[in-house]
N, C-alpha and C positions, 0 to 999 in steps of 0.2 A: 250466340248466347245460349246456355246451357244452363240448368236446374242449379249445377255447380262454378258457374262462372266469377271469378274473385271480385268481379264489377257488380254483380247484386248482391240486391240487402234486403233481409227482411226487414218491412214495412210493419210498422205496429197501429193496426187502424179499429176504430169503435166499432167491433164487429156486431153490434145492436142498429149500427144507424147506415145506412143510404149513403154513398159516399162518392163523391167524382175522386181518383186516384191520381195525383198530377206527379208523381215521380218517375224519372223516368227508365227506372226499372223497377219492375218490381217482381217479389214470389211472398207470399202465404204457404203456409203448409196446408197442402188437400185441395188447392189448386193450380192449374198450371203458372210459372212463370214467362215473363213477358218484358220489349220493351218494345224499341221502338226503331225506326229507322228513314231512310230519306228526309228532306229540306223542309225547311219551312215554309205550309202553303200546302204540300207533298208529301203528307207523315203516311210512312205504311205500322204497321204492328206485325211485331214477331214473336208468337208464341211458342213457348219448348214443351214439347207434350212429351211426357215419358214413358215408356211402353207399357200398352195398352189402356193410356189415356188419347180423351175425345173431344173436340169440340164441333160446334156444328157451326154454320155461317151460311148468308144469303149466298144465292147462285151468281156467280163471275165477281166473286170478293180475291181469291185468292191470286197472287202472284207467283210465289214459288213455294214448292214444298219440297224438305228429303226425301229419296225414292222409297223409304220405310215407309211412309205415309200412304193409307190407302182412301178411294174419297166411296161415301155411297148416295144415294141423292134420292129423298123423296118426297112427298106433299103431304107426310100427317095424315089425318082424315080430310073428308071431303070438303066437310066446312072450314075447316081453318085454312086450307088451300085456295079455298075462293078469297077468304077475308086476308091474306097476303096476295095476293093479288090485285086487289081495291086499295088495297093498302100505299100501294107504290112500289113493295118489295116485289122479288120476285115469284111464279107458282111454285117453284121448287125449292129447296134447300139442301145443304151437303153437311154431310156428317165427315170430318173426316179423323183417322184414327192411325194411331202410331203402332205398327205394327211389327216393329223391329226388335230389337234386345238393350236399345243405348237410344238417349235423349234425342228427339228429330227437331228439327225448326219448321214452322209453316209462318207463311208473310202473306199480310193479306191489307184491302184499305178500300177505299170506296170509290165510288165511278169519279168524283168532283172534288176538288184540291178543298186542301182544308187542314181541319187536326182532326185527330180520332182521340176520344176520350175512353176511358175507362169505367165502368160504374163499379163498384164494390155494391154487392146485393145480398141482405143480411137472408136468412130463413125465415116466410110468416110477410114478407113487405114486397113491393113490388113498385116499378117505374114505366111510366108513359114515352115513346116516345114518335115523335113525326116522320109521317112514310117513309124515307128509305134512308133515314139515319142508320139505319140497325146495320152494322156487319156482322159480328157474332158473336157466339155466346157460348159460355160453358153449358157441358148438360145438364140435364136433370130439369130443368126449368121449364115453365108454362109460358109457351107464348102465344096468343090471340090477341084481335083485333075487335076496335071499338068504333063506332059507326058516331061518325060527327061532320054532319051537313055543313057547320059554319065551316068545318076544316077547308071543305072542300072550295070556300066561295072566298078564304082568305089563302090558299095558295099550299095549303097542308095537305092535300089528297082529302081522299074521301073518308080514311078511316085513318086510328093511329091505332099503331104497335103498343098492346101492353106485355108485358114481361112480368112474372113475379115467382120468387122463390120459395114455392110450398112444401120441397123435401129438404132441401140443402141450400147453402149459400152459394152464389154464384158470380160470376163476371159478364158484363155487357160491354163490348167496345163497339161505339158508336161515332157516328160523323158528323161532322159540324160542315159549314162554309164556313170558314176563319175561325179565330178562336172562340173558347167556350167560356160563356160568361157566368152565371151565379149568380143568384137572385132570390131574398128569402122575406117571405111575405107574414106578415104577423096575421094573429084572426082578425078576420073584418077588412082587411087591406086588399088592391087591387090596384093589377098595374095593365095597359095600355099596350102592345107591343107590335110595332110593326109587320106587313105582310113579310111574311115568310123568316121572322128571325125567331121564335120558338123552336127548340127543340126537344125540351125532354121538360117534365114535371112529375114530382112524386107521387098526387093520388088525385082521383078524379073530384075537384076544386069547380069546374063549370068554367068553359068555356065560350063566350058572346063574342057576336060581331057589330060594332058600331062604327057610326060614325066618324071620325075626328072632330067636326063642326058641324056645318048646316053644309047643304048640298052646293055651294059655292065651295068652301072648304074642302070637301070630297073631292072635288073635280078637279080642282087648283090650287091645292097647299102643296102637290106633289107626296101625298102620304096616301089618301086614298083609304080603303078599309084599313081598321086595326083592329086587332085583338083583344078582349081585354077578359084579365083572369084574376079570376078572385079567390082568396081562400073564404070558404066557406064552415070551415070545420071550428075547432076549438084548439086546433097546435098551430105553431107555426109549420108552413111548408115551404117549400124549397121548390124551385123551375130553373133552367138553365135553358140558356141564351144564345144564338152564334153572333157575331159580330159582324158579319154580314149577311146580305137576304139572295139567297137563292134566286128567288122568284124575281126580285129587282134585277139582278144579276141578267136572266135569262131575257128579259124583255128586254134589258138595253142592248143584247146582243141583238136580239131579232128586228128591233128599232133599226141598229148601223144596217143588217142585210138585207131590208125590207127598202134603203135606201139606194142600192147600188142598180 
């Protein structure tokens, strides 16, 4: 795929709002274009950077790049390299940059089968999202990390990734377990959501961890902690979902090898 490839379109999206991008190619003017590639379950993303365009991405995201492609890799300042770290991502991160004279491709996707989504991220807003969702990002963008104990005692790490657009608009491709749900909460409204199926939300709405029932329930409904997120504000706001849990994922496997 190429900037100029007769298979993309420009996309005409409300570049004031927050936006999951589910086409599957796509270009904007003044950021890279993109689609996609591999099975379903198995999506990698292939971005076309144009010379001397950049994007950055977690450390061991990438799969293949043109040899135009140069990578550089650092930790930020000192604090935000700890708070990726706590985070689930990794201490490092890679910038990497087209250094050629003609459009390069880089493929990149995340450690665990799934989809990768795309966020459309206007200038002025910004998105939440759970430990190692994040592969990468256009530059320009602020990224740090937010410290939330429940996260950590419902299967979210200990902090999550915020992201937000304070110079220019940008793009976040992000990972799911299965696909990515959508979910839009009116003010006052609040929903419940399984250990480890949250991945992304627009703005920091509050986060609890309760019960499902009484402690008979907890132990034996097979749900165990959930989540539960409220909008707290005066708009409605938006959270997205994966359609399956990580975290359930991972204990059923260690249940089968813990039996052998």
């Amino acid at each position: 795929m190429s900037s100029k490839n007769k298979n993309s379109k420009n996309i005409k999206i409300n570049k004031k709002k927050l936006q999951l991008i589910k086409d599957k190619i796509f270009k904007l003017n003044g950021l890279p274009s993109f689609g996609y590639e591999g099975g379903s379950g198995f999506r990698c993303v292939k971005i076309a950077l144009k010379p001397g365009e950049s994007i950055e991405a977690d450390a061991g995201c990438m799969n293949y790049m043109d040899n135009s492609i140069e990578i550089s890799t650092q930790t930020g300042n000192l604090g935000k390299a700890f708070g990726r770290l706590f985070s689930g991502s990794s201490f490092f991160f890679n910038t990497f940059t087209n250094k050629g004279n003609k459009t390069a491709l880089i493929n990149l996707s995340s450690v665990h089968p799934g989809d990768i989504g795309a966020f459309y991220l206007p200038k002025g807003q910004k998105i939440n999202l759970v430990s190692n969702s994040y592969i990468s990002s256009t530059t320009g963008l602020s990224i740090t990390t937010n410290v939330r104990f429940g996260g950590l005692l419902l299967g979210y790490g200990l902090t999550f990734v915020d992201i937000e657009a304070k110079d220019s608009d940008g793009i976040i491709w992000a990972a799911s377990f299965g696909n990515t749900i959508e979910r839009v909460l009116a003010p006052g409204d609040s929903i419940k959501v399984d250990n480890g199926i949250l991945m992304a939300f627009e703005r920091d709405e509050g986060i609890e961890s309760n019960f499902v029932g009484g402690i008979t329930s907890t132990l034996f409904s097979g749900e165990g902690l959930v989540s539960k997120i409220q909008n707290k504000g005066k708009e409605p706001t938006r959270l997205w979902l994966q359609s399956r849990s990580q975290t359930a994922y991972l204990n059923y496997i260690k249940s089968k090898i813990s039996k052998r």
